[in-house]
C-alpha positions in Angstrom: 97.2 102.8 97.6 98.5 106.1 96.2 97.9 106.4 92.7 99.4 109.0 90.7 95.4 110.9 90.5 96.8 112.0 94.3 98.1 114.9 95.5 101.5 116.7 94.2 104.0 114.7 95.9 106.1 118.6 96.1 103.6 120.9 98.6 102.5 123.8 97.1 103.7 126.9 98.8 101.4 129.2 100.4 101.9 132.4 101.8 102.2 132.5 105.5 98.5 132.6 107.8 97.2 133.2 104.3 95.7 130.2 101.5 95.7 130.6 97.9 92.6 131.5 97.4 92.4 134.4 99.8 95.5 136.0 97.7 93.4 135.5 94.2 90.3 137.4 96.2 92.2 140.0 97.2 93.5 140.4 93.9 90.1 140.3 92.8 89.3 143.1 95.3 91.9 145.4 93.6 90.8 144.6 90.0 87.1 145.3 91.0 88.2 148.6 92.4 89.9 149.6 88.5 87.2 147.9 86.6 85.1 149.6 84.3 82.2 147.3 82.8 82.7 147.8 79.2 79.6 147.5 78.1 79.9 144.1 75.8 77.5 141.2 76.0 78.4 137.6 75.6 78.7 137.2 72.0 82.8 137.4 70.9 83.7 140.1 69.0 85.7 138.2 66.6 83.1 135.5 66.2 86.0 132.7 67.3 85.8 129.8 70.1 89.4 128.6 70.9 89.7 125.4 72.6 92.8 124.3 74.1 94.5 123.0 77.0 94.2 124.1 80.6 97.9 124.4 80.9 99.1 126.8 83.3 101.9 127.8 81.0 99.3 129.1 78.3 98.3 132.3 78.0 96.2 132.1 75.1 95.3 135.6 75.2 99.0 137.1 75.1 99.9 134.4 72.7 97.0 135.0 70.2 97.3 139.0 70.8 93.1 138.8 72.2 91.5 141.4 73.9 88.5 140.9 76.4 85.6 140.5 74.5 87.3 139.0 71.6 86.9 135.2 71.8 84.9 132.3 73.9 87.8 130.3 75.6 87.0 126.7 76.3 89.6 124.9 78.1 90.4 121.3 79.6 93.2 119.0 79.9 95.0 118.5 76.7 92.3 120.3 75.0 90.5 117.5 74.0 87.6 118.0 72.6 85.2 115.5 74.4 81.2 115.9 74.9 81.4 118.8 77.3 83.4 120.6 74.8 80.9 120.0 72.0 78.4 121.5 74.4 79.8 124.7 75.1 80.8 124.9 71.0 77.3 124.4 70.3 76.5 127.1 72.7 78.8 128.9 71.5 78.0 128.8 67.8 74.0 128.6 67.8 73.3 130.7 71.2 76.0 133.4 70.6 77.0 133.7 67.1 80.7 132.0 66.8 81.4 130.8 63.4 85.7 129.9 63.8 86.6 127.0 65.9 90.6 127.3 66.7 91.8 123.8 68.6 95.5 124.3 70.5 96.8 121.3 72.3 100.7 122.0 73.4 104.5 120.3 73.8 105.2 118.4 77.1 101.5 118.1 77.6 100.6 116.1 80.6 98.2 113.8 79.2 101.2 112.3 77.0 102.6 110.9 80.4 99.3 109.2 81.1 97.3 105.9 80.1 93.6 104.9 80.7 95.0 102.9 83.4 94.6 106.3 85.4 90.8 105.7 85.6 91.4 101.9 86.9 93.7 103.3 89.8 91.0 106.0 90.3 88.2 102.9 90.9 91.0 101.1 92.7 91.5 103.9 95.4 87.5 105.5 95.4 85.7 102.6 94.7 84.2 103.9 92.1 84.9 104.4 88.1 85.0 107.8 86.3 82.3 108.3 83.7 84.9 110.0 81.3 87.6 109.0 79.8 91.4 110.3 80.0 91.7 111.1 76.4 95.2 110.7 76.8 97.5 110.6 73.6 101.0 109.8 72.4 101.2 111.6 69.1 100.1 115.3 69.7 99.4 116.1 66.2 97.6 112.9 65.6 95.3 113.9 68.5 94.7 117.2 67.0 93.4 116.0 63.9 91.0 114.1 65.8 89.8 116.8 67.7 89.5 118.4 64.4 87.4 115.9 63.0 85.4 115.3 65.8 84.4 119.2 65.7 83.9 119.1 62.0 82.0 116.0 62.2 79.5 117.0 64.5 75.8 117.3 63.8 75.3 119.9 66.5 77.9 122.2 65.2 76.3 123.8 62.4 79.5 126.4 61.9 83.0 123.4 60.7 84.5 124.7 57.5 86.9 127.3 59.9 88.4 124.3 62.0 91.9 125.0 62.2 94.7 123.0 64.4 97.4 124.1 66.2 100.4 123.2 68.5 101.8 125.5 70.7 105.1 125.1 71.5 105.9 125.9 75.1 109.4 126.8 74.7 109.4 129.2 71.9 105.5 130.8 72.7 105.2 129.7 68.6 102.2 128.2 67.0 102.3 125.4 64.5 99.4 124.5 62.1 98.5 121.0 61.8 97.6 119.9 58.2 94.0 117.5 59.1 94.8 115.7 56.1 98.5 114.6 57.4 
């Protein structure tokens, strides 16, 4: 059974004799040559941790005019924020000193397309059930009020009056606030 948790059905295109990943270490060989450590530790400058989707089509650091050093960047699909998520913001907050939470789900986000009957067809094809959950969604800005208020909620997170929302609209690069009260 093919399910649609298998491969693209388009191949991705690789450069000829070479994969993927030996392009991104290469590239990595010319940044390394360029790089300058500057100096920082692991605490962000601007004291912020911005969760959002692993989208390819974000670049959160363009979009939010960052700089390195500037932010702890926590990303998964749809930007959910699920127990993993909670972990790293507690990290994040109590370990290295973040006190602003941003949340930024997106338009035409892939987990709008899919059900939790993508876990059954995982078990169907493995033999074996995934321990998380999709977190898909069908209202965007329903689910980022949830992932609002499951930040702002949490007993770990001892940093949740700066919780703000947002969608990013992949069209137009623009944010939009979500009112948590809505």
């Amino acid at each position: 059974m093919t399910t649609s948790a298998s491969l693209p059905a388009e191949p991705v295109s690789e450069i000829p004799g070479d994969g993927v990943t030996d392009r991104l270490v290469e590239a990595n060989r010319r940044y390394a040559a360029k790089f300058a450590d500057p100096g920082m530790d692991a605490r962000p400058v601007l004291r912020v941790a911005v969760v959002a989707c692993m989208d390819a089509r974000l670049d959160l650091h363009a979009a939010l005019g960052l700089e390195l050093g500037d932010c702890h960047t926590i990303r998964n699909a749809g930007g959910v924020v699920t127990d993993d998520t909670i972990r790293s913001l507690t990290i994040s907050q109590r370990a290295l000193g973040t006190r602003t939470v941003i949340l930024i789900h997106h338009t035409g986000c892939g987990l709008e397309s899919l059900t939790e009957d993508f876990r059954h067809e995982l078990e169907d094809e493995v033999g074996q059930r995934p321990a998380w959950a999709v977190e898909a969604f069908r209202d965007v800005d329903q689910d980022v009020r949830q992932s609002m208020q499951r930040v702002r909620t949490n007993p770990f997170l001892p940093h949740t009056d700066d919780v703000r929302g947002f969608v990013f609209d992949v069209h137009t690069g623009l944010l939009r606030e979500i009112d948590p009260s809505s």
